[in-house]
C-alpha distance (Angstrom), angle and dihedral (degrees) to the residues before:
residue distance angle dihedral
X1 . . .
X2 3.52 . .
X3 3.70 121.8 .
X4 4.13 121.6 -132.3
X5 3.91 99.9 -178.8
X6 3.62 149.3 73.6
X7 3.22 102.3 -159.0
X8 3.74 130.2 77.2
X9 3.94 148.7 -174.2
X10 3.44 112.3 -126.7
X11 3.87 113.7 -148.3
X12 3.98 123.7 -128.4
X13 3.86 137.3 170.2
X14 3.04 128.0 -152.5
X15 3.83 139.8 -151.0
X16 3.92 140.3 -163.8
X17 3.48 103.3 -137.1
X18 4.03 122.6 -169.6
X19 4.53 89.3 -100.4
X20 3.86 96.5 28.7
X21 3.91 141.8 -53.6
X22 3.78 134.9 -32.0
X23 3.69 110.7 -142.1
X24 3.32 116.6 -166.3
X25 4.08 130.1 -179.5
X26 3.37 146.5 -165.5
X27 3.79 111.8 -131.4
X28 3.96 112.7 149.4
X29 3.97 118.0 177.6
X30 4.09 90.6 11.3
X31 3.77 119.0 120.7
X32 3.79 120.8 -149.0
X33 3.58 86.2 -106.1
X34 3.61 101.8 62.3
X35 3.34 100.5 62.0
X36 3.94 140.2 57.9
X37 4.17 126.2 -138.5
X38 3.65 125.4 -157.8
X39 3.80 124.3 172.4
X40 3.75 112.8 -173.1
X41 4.36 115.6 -179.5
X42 4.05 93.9 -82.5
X43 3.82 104.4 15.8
X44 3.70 137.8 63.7
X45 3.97 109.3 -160.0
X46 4.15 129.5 -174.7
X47 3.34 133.8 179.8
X48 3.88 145.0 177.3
X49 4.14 155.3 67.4
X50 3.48 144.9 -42.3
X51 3.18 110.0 -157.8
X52 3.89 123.7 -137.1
X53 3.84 107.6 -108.7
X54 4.18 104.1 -141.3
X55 3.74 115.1 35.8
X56 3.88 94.7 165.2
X57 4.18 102.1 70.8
X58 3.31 148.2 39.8
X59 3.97 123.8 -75.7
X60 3.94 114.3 -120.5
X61 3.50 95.1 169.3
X62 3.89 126.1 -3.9
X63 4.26 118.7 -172.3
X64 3.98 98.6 139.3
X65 3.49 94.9 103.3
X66 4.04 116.5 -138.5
X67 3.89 139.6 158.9
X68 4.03 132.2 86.4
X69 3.86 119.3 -25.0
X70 3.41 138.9 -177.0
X71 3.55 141.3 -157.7
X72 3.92 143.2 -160.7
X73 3.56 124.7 -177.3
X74 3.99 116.2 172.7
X75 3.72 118.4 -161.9
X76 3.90 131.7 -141.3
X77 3.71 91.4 -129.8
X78 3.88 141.9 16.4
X79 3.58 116.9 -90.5
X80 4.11 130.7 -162.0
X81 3.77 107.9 -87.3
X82 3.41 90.6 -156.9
X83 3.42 101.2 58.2
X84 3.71 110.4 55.5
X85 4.07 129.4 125.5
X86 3.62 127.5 -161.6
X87 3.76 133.3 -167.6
X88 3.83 135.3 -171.8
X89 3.81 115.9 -159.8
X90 3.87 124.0 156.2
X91 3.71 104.8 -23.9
X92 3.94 96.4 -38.3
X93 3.87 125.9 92.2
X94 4.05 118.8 -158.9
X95 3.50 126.9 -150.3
X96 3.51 128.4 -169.9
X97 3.26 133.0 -169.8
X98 3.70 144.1 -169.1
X99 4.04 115.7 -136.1
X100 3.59 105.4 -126.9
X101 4.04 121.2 -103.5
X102 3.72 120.4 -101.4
X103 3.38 115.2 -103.6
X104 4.18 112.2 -138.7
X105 3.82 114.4 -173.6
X106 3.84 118.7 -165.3
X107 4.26 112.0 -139.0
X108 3.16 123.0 -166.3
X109 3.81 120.4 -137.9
X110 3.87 128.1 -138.4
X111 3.36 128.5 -149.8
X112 3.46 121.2 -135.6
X113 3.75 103.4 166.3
X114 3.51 133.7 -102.5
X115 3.50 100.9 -100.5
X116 4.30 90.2 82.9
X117 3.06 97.7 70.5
């Protein structure tokens, strides 16, 4: 199998966990420099390169995939922005994340009567 593109998908699973979400993805041959993370309330969102191992010969057969990629996870609920870990350890990065608290706001009622209705 021969490959004919740069770019690729990267592959993730993700879990519900009982505080938040376990992210978990796929990233073999990528260093923690060569790629970006941004976690905004509802999406997860990485970017960057593989880089192509051997630059000084000729291909005879190239299936390791490598280029840009580029990755969108959206997430059933909001989670805390502020309170997010991530971990690369051979080939797979792991994000968690923290579901964000409920916010309860206490409104007071006035009484106007019955008559304005």
């Amino acid at each position: 199998m021969y490959r004919n593109s740069d770019n690729w998908i990267l592959h993730c699973d993700v879990y519900v966990t009982a505080f938040g979400f376990d992210v978990y993805v796929e990233i073999p041959g990528v260093g923690s420099d060569d790629f970006e993370l941004e976690i905004t309330p509802r999406v997860v969102k990485i970017w960057g390169v593989k880089k192509k191992l051997c630059h000084r010969a000729t291909a005879l057969a190239i299936e390791i995939q490598t280029g840009e990629f580029q990755r969108e996870l959206y997430l059933p609920s909001r989670v805390d922005t502020e309170n997010v870990s991530a971990e690369l350890k051979l080939g797979v990065l792991h994000i968690k994340l923290v579901k964000e608290k409920a916010v309860s706001v206490v409104v007071s009622v006035q009484d106007k009567g019955n008559n304005n209705l």
